[in-house]
N, CA, C and O atoms as a GROMACS GRO file, in nm:
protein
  232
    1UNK      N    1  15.410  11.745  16.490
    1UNK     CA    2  15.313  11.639  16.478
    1UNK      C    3  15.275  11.626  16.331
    1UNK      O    4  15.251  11.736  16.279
    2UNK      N    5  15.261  11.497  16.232
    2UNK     CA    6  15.210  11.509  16.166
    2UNK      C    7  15.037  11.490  16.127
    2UNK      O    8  14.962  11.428  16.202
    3UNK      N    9  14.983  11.566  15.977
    3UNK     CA   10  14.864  11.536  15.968
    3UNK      C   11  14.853  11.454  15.832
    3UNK      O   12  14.888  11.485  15.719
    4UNK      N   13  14.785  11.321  15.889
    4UNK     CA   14  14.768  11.238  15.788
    4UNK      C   15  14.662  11.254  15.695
    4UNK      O   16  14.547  11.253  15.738
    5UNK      N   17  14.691  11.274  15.536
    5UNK     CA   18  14.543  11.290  15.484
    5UNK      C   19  14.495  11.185  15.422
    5UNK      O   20  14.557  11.079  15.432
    6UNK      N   21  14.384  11.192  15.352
    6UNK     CA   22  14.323  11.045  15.229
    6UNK      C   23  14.421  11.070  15.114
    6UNK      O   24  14.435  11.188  15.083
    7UNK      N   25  14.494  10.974  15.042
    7UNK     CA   26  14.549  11.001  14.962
    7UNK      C   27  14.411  10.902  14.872
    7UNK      O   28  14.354  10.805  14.922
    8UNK      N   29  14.377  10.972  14.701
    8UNK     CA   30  14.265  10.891  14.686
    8UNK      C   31  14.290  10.948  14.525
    8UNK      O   32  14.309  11.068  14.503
    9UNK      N   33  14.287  10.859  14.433
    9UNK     CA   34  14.274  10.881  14.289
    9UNK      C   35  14.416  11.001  14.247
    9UNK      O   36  14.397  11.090  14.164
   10UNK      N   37  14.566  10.985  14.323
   10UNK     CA   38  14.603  11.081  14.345
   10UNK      C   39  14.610  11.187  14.394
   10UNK      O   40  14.699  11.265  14.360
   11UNK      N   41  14.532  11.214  14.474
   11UNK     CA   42  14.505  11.405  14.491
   11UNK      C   43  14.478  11.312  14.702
   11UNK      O   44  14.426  11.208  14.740
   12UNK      N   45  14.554  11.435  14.777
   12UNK     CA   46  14.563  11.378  14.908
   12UNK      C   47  14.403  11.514  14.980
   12UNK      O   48  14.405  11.637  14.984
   13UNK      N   49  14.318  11.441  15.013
   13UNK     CA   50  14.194  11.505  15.052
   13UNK      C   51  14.170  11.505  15.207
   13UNK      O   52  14.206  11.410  15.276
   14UNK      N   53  14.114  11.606  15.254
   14UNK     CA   54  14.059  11.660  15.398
   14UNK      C   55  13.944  11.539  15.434
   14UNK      O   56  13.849  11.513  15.359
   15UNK      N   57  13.969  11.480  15.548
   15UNK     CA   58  13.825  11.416  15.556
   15UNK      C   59  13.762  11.464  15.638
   15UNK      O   60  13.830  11.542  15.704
   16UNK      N   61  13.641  11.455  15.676
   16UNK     CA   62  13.534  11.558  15.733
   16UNK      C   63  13.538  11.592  15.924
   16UNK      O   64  13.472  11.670  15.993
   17UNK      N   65  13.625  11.511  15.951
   17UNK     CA   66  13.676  11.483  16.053
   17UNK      C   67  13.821  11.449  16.120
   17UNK      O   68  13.891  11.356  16.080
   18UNK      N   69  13.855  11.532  16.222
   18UNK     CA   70  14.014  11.458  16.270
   18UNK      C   71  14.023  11.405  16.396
   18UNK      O   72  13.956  11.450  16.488
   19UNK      N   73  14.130  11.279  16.415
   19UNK     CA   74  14.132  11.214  16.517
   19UNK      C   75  14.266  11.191  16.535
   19UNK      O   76  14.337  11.162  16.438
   20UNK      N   77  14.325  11.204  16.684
   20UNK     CA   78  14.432  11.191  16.734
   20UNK      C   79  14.442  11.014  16.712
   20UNK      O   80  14.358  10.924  16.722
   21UNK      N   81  14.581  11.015  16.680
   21UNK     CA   82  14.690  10.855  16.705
   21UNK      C   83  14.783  10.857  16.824
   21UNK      O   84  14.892  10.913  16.813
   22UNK      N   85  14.753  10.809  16.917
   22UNK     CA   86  14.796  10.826  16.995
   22UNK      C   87  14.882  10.698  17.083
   22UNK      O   88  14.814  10.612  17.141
   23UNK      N   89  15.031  10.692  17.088
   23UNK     CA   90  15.101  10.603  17.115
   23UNK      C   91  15.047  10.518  17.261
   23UNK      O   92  15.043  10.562  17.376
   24UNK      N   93  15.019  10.416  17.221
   24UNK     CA   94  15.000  10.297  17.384
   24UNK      C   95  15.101  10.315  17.470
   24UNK      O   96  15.072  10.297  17.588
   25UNK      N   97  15.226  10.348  17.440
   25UNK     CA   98  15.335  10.336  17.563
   25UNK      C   99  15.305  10.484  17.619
   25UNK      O  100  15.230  10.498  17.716
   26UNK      N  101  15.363  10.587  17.558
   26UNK     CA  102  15.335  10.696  17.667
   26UNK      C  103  15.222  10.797  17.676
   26UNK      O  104  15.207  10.884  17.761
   27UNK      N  105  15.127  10.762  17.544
   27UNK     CA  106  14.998  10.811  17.547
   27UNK      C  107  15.041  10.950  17.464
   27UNK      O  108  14.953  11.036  17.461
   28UNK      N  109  15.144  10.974  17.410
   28UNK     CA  110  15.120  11.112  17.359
   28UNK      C  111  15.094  11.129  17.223
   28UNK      O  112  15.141  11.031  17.165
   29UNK      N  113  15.042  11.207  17.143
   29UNK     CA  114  14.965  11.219  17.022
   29UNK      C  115  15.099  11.247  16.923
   29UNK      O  116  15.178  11.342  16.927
   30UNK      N  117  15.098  11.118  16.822
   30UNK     CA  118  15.191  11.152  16.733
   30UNK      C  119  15.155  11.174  16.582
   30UNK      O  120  15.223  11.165  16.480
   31UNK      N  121  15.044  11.201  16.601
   31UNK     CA  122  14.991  11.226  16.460
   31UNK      C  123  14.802  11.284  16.473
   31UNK      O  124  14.728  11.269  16.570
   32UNK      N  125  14.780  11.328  16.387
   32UNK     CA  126  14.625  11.375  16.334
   32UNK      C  127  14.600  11.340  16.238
   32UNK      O  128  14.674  11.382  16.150
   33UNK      N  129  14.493  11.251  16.195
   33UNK     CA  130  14.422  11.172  16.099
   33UNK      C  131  14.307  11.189  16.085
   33UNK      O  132  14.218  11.166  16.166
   34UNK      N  133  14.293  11.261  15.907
   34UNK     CA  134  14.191  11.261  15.906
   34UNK      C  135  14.096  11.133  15.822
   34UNK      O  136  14.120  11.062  15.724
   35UNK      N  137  13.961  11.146  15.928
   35UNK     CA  138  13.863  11.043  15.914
   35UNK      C  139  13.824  11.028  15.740
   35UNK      O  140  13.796  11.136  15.686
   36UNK      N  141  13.821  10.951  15.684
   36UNK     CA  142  13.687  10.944  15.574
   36UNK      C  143  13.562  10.943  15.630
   36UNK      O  144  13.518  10.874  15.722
   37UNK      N  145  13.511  11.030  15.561
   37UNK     CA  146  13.373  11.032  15.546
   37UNK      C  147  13.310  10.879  15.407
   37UNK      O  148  13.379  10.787  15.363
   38UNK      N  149  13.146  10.916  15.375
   38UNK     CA  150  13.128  10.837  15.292
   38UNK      C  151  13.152  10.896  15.131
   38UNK      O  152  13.177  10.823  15.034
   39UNK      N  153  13.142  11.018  15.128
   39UNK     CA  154  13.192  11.082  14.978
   39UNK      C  155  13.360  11.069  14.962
   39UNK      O  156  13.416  11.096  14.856
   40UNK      N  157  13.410  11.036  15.048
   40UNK     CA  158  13.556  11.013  15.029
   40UNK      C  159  13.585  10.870  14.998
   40UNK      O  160  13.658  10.835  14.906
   41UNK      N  161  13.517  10.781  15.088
   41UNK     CA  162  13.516  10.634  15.039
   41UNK      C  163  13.486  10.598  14.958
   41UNK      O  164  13.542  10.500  14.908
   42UNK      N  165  13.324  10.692  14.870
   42UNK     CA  166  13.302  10.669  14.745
   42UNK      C  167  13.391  10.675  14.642
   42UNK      O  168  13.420  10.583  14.565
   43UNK      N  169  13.445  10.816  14.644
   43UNK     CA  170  13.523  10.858  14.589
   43UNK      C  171  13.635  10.737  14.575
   43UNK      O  172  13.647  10.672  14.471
   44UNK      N  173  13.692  10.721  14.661
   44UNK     CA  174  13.819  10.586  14.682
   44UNK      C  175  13.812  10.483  14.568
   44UNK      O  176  13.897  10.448  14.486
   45UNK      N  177  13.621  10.424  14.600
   45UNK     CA  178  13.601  10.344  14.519
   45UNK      C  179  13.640  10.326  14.368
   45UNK      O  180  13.709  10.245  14.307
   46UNK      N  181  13.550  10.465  14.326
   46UNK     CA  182  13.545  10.513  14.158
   46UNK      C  183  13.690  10.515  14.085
   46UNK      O  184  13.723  10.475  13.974
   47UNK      N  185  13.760  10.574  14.184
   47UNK     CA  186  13.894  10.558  14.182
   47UNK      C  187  13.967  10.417  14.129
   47UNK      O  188  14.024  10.394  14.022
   48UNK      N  189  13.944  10.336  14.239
   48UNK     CA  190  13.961  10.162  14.267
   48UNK      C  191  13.966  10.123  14.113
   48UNK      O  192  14.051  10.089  14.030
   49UNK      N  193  13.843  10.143  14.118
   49UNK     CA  194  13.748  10.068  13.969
   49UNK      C  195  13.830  10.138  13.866
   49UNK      O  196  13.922  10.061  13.839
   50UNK      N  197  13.838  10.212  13.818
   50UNK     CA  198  13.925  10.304  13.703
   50UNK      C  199  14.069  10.266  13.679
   50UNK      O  200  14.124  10.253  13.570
   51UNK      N  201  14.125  10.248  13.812
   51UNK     CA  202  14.270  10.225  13.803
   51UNK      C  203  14.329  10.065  13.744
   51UNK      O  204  14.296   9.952  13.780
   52UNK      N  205  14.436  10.115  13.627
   52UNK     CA  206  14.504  10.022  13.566
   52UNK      C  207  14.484   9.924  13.684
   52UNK      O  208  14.478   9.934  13.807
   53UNK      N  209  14.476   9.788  13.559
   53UNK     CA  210  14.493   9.625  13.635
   53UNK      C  211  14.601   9.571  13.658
   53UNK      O  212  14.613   9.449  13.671
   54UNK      N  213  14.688   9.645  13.668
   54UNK     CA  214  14.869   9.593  13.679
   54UNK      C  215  14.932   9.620  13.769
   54UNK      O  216  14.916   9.727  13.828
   55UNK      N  217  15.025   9.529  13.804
   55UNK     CA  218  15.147   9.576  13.963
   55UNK      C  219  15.233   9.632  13.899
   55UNK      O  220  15.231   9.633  13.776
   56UNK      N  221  15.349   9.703  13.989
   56UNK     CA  222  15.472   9.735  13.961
   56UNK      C  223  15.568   9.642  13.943
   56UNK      O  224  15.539   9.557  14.027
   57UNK      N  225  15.697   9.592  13.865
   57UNK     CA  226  15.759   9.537  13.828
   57UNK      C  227  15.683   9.452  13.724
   57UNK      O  228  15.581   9.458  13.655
   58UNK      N  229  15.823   9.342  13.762
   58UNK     CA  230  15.822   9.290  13.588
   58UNK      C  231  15.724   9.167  13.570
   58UNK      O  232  15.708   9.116  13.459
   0.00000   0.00000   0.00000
């Protein structure tokens, strides 16, 4: 099974909580995800704001 984390300003973080993904067809759990909290979303933000104004390519 995998566990999904926050990937956030680079660095992939624990969120304060985990929750099963769980497939509609046969109901079985194909992953663990963890929740953001609000210090992680903050975090996200500060991030947001900081990061270069440019796409990839040309």
């Amino acid at each position: 099974m995998t566990d999904h984390r926050d990937f956030v300003g680079g660095r992939l973080l624990d969120g304060a909580s985990l929750f099963d993904d769980i497939d509609p067809v046969d109901g079985t759990v194909v992953a663990r995800v963890h929740e953001a909290d609000a210090s992680v979303v903050d975090r996200a933000v500060r991030a947001a704001r900081t990061a270069p104004r440019r796409t990839a390519g040309p």
